[in-house]
Structure formats: C-alpha cells, structure tokens
C-alpha positions in Angstrom: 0.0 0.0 0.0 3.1 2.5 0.9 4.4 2.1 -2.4 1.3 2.7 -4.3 0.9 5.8 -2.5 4.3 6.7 -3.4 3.9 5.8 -6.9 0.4 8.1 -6.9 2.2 10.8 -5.3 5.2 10.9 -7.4 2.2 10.8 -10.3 1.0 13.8 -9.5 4.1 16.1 -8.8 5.0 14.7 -12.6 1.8 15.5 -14.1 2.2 19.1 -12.4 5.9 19.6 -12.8 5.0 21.2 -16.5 2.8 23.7 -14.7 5.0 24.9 -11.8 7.7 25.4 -14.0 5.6 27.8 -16.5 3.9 29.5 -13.3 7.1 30.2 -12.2 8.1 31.4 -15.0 5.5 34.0 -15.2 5.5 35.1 -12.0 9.8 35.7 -13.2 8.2 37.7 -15.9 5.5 39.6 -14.1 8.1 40.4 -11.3 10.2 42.3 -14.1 7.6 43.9 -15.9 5.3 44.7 -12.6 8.4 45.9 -10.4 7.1 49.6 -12.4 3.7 48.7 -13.4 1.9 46.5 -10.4 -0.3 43.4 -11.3 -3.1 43.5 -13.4 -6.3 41.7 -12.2 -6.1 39.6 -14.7 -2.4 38.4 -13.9 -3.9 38.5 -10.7 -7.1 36.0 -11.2 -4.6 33.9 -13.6 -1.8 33.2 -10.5 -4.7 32.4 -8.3 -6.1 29.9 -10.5 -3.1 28.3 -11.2 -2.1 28.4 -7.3 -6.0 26.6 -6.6 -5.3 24.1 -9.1 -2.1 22.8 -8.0 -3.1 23.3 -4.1 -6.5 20.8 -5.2 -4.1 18.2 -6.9 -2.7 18.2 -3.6 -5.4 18.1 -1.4 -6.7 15.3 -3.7 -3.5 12.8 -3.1 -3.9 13.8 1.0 -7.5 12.6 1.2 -6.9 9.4 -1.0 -3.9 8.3 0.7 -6.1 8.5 4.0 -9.0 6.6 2.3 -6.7 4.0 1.3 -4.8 3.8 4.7 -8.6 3.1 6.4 -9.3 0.6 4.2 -6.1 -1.4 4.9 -6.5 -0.8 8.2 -10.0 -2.2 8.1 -9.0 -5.1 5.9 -6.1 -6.2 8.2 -8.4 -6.2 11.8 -10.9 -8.5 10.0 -8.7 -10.7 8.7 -6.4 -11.0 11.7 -9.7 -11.4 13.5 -11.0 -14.0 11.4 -8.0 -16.2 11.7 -8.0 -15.5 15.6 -11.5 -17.1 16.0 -11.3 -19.8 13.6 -7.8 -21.1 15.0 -9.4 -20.9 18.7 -12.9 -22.6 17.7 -10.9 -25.1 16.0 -8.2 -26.4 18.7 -11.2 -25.8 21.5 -13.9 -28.2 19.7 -10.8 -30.7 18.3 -8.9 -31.0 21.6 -12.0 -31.2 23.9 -15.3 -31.7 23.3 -18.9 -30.6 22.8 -20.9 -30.3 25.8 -24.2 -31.7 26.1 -25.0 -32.0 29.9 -26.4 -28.4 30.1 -24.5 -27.4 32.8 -24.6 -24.1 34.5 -27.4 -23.7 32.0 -25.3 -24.0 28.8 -27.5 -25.3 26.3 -26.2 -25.8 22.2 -28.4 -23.3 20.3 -27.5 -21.3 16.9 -25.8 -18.4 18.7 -24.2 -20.5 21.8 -21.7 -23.1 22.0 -20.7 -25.2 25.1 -17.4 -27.0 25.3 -15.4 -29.3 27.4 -11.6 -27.9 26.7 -8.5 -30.1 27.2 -8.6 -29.1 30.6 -12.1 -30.3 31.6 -13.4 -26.5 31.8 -16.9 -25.9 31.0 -16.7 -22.9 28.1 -19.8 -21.2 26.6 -19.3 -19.4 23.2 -22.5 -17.0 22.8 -22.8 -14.1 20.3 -23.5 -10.7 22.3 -25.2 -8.1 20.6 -22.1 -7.6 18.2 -19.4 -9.1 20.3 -18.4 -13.1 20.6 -18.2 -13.5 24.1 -16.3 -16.6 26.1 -17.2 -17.4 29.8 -15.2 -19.7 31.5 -14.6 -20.0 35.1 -17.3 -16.9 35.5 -15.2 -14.8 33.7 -15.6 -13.7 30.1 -13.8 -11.9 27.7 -15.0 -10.5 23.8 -12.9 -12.8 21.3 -13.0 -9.8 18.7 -11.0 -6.9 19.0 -12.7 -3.4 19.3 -12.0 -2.6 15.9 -13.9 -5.6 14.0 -17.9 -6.5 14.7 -19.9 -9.9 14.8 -22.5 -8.3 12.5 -23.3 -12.9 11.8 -22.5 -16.0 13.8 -24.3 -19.2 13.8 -23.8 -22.7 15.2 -25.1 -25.8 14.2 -23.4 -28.8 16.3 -24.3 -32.4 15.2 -25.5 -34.7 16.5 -28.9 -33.0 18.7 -27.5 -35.5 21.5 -25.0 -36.9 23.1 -23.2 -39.8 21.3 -21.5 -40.8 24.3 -24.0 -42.3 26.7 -25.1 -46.0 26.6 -28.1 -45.8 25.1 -26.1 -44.6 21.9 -28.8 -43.0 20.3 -26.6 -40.3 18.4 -23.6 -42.5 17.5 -21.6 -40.2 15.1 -18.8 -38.1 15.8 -19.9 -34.6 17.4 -18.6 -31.9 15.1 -19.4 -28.5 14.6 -20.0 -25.7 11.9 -19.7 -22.1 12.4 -21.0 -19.4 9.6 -19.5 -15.9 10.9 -19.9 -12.7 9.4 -17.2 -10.0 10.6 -17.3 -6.2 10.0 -14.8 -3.7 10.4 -16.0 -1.0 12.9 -13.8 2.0 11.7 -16.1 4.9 11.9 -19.7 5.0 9.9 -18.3 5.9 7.1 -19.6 2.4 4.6 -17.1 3.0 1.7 -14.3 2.5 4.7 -15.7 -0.6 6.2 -14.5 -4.1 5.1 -16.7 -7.5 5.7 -15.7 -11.3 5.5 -17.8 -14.1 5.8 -16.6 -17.3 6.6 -17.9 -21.2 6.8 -15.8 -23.8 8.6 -16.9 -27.3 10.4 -14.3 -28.6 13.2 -14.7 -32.5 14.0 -14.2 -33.7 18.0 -11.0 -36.1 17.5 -13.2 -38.1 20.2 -15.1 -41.3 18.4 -17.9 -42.3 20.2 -17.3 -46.2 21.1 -19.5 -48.9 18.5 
C-alpha cells in the first residue's frame, strides 16, 4: 500500500511539474515587468487559479492516501480477527469436546456453544449483541478486537444429542460448523468498512465407542 501511495504521489508532482515550471516562469516575468507597473487583475485571477489548481491536486493525493490507509486498516483487523477465532474454535472443539450436559445452564443453540476444553473446563461461546463472548470459570472476555464486529454468527453442532451415553442414540462423531460474518467497525463511514464471511466445520477427534 506504501508504495502505491508513493507511486500516486510521485504521479501527481510529474503530471504538475510542466505547470509549476511555466507558473514560475511567469510570475519571473510579471516580477520584471510589474516591479514599475503592479499586477493586473487579470495576472492577478490567472496566478490564483493556477495556485488553486495545483493546491487541489494536492489536497486530492492527501484525502486518498487517507481513504486507502482506512481501508487497509479495516482489511487487516478482520482478517487478523477471522483467523483468531477460527484457529481458537478449531483447537477448543478438536482438543475437547462438545458439551451436552447443560451445565450451568449452557444449552447448544445457533448463537451458543458449550465446550469441554483439554482441561475439563466448562466454556460457553454465545454471540452478544455484536461481540463473541467466552465465559469460562465466570469470567468472560469478547474474542474480537474493538475494531472488528460480529455483524453474523451461527452454530449448528451435530449430532442433537449426546453420542457418548449408553443408550447410543446419536452415535456419530460430534462436530461442529460455524457461519461468521465479521465487520470492520472503523467509523460509519460504509465505503471505509470491510466484511468477510466465513464457513468452517471442526470434528471432535473423540469417536464415540461402536
């Protein structure tokens, strides 16, 4: 991105170079020729309008480097984000479980997950408002940054029941898919905001026993 706003700058000071030099010029010739007679308004409206022109080239390359920075800005948190979640959903459902037991009144819906981790700690993954918010231990903490929304997120865990009880009702392996939408949340501004979505499934590396 740096270098294409190099690029676009050095663009534009080419493009305008023939126009300094001639401005220049004629402000070399007006000094001569005025230093007895003054400026005309007309030399005057002419060195104003050339002045305005270059100054809005300028202004131009300002605000579009700055529209360009807030895009790559936006596009880095969401992707950074994206990964984030994915990589924790993934080694959370793979290296524990899914929970099915309902305790301390986690229940599997299509904005909640609950999850047995490695350790044996009961986790709840719920969407808040725009936030994904884990609770474990009675403590929870947002999963996305500040800078990136939830504006989507749905679960749907397979089996609807528990393979691993007797009565082996559900005997598949418990997985889980996850369709997220994220959102950059750099002003209100739409033309600055960036949004991914994303599908994945994660598999428990548990088999429920035949």
């Amino acid at each position: 991105m740096k270098i294409d706003l190099i690029n676009l700058i050095d663009l534009i000071f080419k493009k305008s170079r023939p126009l300094v030099l001639r401005f220049r010029n004629y402000l070399g010739q007006l000094e001569i020729r005025n230093s007895r007679n003054g400026f005309t308004l007309i030399e005057a409206v002419v060195a104003t309008a050339v002045f305005a022109t270059i100054l809005s080239a300028i202004i131009g390359v300002y605000l579009s480097a700055i529209q360009i920075d807030r895009k790559t800005r936006s596009q880095r948190a969401v992707v950074q984000n994206a990964r984030y979640i994915s990589e924790f959903l993934a080694r959370e459902v793979r290296n524990g479980t899914i929970d099915y037991s309902g305790t301390n009144g986690c229940y599997n819906t299509t904005t909640t997950l609950c999850v047995v981790n490695q350790a044996g700690e009961i986790e709840s993954i719920a969407l808040n408002g725009t936030d994904l918010v884990l609770t474990k231990n009675s403590a929870s903490t947002n999963l996305n940054s500040a800078s990136v929304k939830v504006t989507k997120w749905i679960f749907y865990t397979s089996p609807d029941g528990n393979p691993f009880v007797s009565s082996r009702t559900y005997n598949e392996q418990p997985r889980v898919t996850v369709m997220m939408e994220l959102t950059s949340n750099y002003g209100a501004n739409p033309v600055d905001n960036i949004k991914i979505n994303l599908e994945t499934t994660v598999g428990v590396r548990v088999y429920p026993a035949r």
